[in-house]
SEKOL-386681 format. One record per residue (C-alpha): x, y, z; residue number from 0. Coordinates in Angstrom, 3 decimals, decimal comma. Example, Ala and Ser with C-alpha at 12.3 -4.5 7.8 and 13.67 -1.06 7.14 Angstrom:
<rs>
+----------+----------+----------+-------+
:       c1 :       c2 :       c3 : lolum :
+----------+----------+----------+-------+
:   12,300 :   -4,500 :    7,800 :     0 :
:   13,670 :   -1,060 :    7,140 :     1 :
+----------+----------+----------+-------+
</rs>
This chain:
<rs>
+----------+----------+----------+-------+
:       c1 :       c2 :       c3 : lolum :
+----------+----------+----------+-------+
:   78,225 :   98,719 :   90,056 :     0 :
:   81,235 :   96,165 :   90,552 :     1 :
:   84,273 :   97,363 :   92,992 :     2 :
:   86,359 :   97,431 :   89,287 :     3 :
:   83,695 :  100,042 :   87,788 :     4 :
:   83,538 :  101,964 :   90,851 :     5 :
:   87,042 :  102,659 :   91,612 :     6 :
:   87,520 :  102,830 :   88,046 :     7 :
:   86,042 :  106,091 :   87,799 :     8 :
:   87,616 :  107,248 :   91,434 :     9 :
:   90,295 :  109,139 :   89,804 :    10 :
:   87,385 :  111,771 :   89,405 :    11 :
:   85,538 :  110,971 :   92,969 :    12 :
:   88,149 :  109,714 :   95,729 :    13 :
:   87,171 :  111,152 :   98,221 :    14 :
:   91,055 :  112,686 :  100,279 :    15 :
:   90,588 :  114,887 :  102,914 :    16 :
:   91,894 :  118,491 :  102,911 :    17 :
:   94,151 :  119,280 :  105,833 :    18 :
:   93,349 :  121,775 :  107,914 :    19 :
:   92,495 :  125,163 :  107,682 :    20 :
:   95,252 :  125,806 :  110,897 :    21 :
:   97,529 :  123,325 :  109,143 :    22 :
:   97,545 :  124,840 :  105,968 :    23 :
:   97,738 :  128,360 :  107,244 :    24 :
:  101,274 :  127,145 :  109,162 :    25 :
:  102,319 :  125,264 :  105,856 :    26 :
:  102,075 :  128,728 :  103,791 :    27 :
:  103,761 :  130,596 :  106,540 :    28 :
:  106,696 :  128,162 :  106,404 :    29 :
:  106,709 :  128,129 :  102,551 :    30 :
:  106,984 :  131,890 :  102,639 :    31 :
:  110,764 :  133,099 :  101,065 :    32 :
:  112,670 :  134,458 :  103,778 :    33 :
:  109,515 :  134,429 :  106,765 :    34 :
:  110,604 :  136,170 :  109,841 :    35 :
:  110,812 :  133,787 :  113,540 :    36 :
:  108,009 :  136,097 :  114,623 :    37 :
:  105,773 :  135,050 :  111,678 :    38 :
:  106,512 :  131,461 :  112,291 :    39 :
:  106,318 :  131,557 :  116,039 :    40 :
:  102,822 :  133,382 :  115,955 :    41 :
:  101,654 :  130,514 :  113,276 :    42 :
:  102,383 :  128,117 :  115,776 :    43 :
:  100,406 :  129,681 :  118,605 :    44 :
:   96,932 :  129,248 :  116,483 :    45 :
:   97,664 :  125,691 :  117,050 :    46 :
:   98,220 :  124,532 :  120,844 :    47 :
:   98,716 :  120,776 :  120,037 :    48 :
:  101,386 :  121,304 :  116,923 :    49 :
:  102,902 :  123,872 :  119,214 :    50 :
:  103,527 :  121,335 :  121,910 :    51 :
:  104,373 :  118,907 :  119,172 :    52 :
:  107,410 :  120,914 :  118,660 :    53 :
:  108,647 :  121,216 :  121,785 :    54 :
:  108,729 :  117,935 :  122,545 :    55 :
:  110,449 :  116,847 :  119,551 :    56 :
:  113,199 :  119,551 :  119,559 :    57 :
:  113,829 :  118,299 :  123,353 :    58 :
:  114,189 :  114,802 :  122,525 :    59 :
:  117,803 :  113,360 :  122,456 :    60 :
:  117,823 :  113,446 :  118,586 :    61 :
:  118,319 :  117,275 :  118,607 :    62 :
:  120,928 :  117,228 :  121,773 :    63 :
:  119,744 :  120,728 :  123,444 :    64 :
:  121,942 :  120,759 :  126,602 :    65 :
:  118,887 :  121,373 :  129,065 :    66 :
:  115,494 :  120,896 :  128,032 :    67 :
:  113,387 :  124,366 :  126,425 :    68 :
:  110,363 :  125,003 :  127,363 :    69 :
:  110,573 :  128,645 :  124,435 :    70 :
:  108,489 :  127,913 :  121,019 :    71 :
:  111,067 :  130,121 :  119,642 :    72 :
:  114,243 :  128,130 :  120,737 :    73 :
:  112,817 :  124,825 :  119,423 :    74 :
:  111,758 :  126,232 :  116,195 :    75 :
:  115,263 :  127,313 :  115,553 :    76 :
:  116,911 :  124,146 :  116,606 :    77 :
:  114,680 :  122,357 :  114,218 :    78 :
:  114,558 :  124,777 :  111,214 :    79 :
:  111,756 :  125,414 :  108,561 :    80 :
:  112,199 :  121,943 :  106,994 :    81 :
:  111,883 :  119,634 :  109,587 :    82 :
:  108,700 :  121,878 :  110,890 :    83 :
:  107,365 :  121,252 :  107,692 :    84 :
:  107,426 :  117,529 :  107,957 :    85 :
:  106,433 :  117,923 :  111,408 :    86 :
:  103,208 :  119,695 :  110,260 :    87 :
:  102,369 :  117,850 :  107,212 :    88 :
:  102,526 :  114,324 :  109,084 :    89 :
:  100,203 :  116,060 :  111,847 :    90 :
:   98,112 :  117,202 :  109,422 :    91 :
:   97,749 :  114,196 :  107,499 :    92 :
:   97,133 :  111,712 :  111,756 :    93 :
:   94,843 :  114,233 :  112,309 :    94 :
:   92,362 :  114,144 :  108,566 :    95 :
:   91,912 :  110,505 :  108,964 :    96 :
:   91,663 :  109,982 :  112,593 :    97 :
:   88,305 :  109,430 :  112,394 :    98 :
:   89,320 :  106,100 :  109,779 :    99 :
:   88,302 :  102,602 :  111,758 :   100 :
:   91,357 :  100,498 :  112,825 :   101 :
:   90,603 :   96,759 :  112,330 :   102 :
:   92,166 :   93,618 :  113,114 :   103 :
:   93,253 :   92,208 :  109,566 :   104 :
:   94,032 :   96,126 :  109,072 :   105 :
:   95,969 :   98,021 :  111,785 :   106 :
:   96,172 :  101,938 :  110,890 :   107 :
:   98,641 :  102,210 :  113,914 :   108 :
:  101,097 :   99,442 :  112,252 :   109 :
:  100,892 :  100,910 :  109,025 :   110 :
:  101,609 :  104,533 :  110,405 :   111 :
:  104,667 :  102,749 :  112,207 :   112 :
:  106,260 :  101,314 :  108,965 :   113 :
:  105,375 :  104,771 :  106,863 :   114 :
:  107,542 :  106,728 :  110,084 :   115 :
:  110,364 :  104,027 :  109,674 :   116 :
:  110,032 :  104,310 :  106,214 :   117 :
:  110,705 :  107,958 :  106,085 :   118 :
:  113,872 :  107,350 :  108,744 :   119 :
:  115,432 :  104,999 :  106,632 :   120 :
:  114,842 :  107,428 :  103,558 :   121 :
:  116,526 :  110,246 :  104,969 :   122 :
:  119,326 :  108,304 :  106,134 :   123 :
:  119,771 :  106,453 :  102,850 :   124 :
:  119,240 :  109,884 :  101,408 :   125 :
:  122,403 :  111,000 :  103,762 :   126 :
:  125,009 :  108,357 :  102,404 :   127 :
:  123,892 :  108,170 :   98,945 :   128 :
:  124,610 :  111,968 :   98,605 :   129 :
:  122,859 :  111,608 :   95,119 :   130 :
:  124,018 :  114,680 :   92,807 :   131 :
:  121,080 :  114,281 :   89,984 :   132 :
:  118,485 :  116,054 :   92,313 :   133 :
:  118,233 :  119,314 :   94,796 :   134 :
:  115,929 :  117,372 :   97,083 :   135 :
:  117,276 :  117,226 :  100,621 :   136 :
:  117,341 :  114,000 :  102,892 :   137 :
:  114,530 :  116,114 :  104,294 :   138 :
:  112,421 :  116,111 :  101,260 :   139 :
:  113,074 :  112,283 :  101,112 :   140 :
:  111,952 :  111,628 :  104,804 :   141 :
:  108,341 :  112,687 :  103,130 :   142 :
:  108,707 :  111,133 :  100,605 :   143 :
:  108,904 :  107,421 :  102,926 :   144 :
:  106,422 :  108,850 :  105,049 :   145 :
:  103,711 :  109,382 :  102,180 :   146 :
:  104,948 :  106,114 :  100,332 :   147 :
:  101,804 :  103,956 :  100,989 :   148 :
:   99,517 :  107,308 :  102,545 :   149 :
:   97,458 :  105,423 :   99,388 :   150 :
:   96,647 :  102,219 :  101,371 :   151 :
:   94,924 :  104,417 :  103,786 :   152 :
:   93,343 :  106,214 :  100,474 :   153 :
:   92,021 :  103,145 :   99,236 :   154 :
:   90,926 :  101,782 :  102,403 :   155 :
:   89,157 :  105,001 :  103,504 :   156 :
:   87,391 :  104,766 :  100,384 :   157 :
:   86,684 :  101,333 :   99,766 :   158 :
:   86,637 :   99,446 :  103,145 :   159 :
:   86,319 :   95,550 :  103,523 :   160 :
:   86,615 :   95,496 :   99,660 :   161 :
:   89,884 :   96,886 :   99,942 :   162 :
:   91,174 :   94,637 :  102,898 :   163 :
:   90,028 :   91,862 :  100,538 :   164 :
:   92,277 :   92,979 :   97,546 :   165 :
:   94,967 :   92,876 :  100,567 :   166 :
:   94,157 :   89,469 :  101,691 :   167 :
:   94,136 :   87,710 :   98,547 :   168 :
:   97,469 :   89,519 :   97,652 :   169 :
:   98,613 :   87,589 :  100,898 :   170 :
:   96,867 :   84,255 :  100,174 :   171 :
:   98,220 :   84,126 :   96,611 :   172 :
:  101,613 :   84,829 :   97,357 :   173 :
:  101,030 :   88,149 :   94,454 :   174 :
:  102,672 :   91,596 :   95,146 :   175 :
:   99,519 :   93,741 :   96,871 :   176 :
:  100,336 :   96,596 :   93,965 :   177 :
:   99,399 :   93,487 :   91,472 :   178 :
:   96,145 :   92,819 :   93,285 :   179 :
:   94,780 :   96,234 :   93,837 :   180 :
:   94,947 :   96,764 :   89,952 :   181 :
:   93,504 :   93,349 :   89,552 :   182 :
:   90,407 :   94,086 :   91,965 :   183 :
:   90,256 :   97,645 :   92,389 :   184 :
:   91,881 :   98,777 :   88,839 :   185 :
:   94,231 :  101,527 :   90,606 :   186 :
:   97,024 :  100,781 :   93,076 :   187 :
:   97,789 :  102,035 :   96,407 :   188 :
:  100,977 :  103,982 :   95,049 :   189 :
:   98,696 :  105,447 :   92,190 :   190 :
:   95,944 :  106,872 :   95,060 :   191 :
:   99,265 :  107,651 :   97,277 :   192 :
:  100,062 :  109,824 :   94,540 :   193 :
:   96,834 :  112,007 :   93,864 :   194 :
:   97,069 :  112,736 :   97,226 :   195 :
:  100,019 :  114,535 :   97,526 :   196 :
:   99,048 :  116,300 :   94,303 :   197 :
:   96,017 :  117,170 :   96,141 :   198 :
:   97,992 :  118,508 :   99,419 :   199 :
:  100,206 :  120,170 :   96,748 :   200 :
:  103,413 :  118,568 :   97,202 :   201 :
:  105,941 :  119,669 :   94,980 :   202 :
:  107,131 :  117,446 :   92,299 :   203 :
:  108,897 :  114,552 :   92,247 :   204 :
:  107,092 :  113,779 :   95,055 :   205 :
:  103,989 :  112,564 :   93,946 :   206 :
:  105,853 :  110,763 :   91,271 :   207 :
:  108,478 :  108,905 :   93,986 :   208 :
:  105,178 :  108,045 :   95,568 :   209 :
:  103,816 :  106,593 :   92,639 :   210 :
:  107,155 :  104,664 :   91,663 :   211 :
:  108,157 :  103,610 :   94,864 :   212 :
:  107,077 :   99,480 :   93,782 :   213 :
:  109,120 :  100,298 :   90,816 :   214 :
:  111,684 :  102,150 :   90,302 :   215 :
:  113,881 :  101,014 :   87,445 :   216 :
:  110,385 :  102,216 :   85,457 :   217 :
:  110,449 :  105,652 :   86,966 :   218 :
:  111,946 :  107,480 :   83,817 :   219 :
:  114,489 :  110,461 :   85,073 :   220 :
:  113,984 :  109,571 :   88,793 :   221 :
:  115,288 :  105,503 :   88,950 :   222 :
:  118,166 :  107,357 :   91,641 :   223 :
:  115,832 :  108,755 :   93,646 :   224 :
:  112,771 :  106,094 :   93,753 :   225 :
:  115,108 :  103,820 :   94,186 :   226 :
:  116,316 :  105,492 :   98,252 :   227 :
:  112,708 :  104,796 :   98,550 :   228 :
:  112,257 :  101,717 :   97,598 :   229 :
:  115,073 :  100,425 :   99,266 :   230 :
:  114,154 :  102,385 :  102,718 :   231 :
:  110,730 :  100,580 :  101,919 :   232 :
:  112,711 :   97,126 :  102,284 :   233 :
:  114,290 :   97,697 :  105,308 :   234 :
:  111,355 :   99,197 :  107,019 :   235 :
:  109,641 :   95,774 :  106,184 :   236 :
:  112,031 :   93,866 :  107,292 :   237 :
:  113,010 :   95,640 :  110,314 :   238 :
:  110,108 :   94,919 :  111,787 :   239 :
:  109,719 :   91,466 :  111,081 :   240 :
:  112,872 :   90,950 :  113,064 :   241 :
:  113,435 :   93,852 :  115,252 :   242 :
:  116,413 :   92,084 :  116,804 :   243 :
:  118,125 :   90,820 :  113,567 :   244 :
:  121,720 :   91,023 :  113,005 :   245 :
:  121,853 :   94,124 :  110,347 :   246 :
:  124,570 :   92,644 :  108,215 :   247 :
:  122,062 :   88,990 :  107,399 :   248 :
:  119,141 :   91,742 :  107,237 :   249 :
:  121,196 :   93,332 :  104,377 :   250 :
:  121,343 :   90,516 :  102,177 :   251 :
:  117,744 :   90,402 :  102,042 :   252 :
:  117,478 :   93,429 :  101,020 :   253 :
:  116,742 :   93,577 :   96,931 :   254 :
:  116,829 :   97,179 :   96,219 :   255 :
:  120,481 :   98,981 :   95,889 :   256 :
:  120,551 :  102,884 :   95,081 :   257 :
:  123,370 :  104,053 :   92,919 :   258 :
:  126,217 :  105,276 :   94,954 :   259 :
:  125,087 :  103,273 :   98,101 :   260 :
:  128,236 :  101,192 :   99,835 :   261 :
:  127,445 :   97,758 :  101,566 :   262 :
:  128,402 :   99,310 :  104,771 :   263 :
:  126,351 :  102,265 :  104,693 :   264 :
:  123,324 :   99,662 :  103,767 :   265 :
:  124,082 :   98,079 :  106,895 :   266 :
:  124,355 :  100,727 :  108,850 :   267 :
:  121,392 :  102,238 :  107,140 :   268 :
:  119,659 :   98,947 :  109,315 :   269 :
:  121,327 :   99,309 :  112,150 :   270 :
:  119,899 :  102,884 :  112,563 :   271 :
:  116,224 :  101,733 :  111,151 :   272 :
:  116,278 :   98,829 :  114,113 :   273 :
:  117,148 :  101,564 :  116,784 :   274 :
:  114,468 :  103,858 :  115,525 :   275 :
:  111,985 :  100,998 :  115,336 :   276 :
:  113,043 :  100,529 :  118,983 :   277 :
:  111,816 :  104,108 :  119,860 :   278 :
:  109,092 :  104,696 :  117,812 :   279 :
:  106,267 :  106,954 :  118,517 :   280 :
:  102,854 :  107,706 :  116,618 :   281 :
+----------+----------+----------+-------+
</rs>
């Protein structure tokens, strides 16, 4: 069977790995209408590692406790149900494909990096554009930048060398990588990106910003919102192809303008995506 039959009929057979049964049991907890701190705490105590997770993110400077916490419950209320959600989902999703091979002409870690920077410069984005045509939060749009290519690792998990060949001719040729993957492979990374989060039952329009997020001027109904994406995906790129670039020339680079975004806040969108490139952590 050639790679284009075979991933031709993976819309039926790709092979994405649930979460966890621990994961998802926290993830319905947190989804439950008004859950108690005593529900969520106690979720949190099946899993030891997420638990610590938590703590040390709600005692990082970000959140600005005045002396460090060592109570579940305290850091659980300084970050709120949302941003335990992402917390969880992103562990869930580092911990089904740890077992996936890192390679040289295919770095996991580098493409977990830009996904995390991704998602930062969504939310901020998601901050200044204060877009009025959806109810999704700068929250919901941090998930959406860190999911935007979880299809790479899809395809790649799937398919192997044949995939990091569709990759490296995209790169050889000078052709977008979206372009080559339906050439070779017949279904892009932002197409697999999207079945995912169908399959970890996202709520819509995520799957559908993931699918866009190449292009968003197509994305009937959501052009606003793919576009925060999009846009975050540009500046993730090219923060970190020059980490110590002056923000204003890394603006005009940048091709991708959501409605309602100001020049400044683009730039200072950057400015904020080069400091958290600075002090990221997997």
């Amino acid at each position: 069977m050639t790679t284009s039959s075979l991933v031709g009929n993976m819309a039926d057979s790709m092979r994405i790995p649930t979460l966890s049964a621990s994961v998802e049991r926290i993830r319905a907890v947190l989804s439950t209408p008004d859950v108690a701190m005593p529900a969520v705490v106690a979720a949190f105590l099946t899993d030891p590692p997420l638990a610590a997770k938590v703590l040390k993110i709600a005692n990082s400077a970000h959140y600005g406790l005045r002396s460090s916490t060592t109570s579940l419950q305290t850091a659980i209320s300084v970050l709120g149900l949302r941003t335990l959600s992402m917390i969880v989902l992103r562990a869930g999703i580092l911990t089904a494909y740890s077992e996936t091979p890192d390679r040289e002409d295919f770095s996991l870690e580098e493409l977990w990096k830009h996904s995390i920077l991704t998602a930062h410069a969504s939310e901020s984005l998601a901050r200044y554009c204060r877009t009025r045509k959806t109810d999704m939060s700068p929250q919901d749009y941090y998930t959406c930048g860190l999911l935007h290519d979880i299809g790479k690792i899809v395809l790649y998990d799937n398919l192997g060398e044949q995939y990091v060949e569709a990759a490296r001719q995209a790169h050889n040729h000078g052709t977008s990588l979206e372009a080559e993957e339906i050439k070779q492979l017949g279904m892009s990374h932002a197409d697999a990106g999207a079945m995912a989060a169908l399959l970890w039952k996202l709520p819509q329009p995520i799957p559908a910003i993931i699918r866009g997020h190449h292009r968003p001027s197509a994305a009937v109904g959501l052009v606003d919102v793919v576009s925060i994406v999009a846009c975050a995906d540009e500046i993730a790129h090219v923060v970190a192809s020059q980490p110590l670039g002056d923000p204003e020339e890394l603006a005009a680079g940048i091709k991708t303008h959501p409605g309602g975004l100001k020049d400044a806040d683009l730039v200072r969108s950057i400015s904020e995506a080069i400091t958290s490139w600075n002090k990221l952590e997997l």
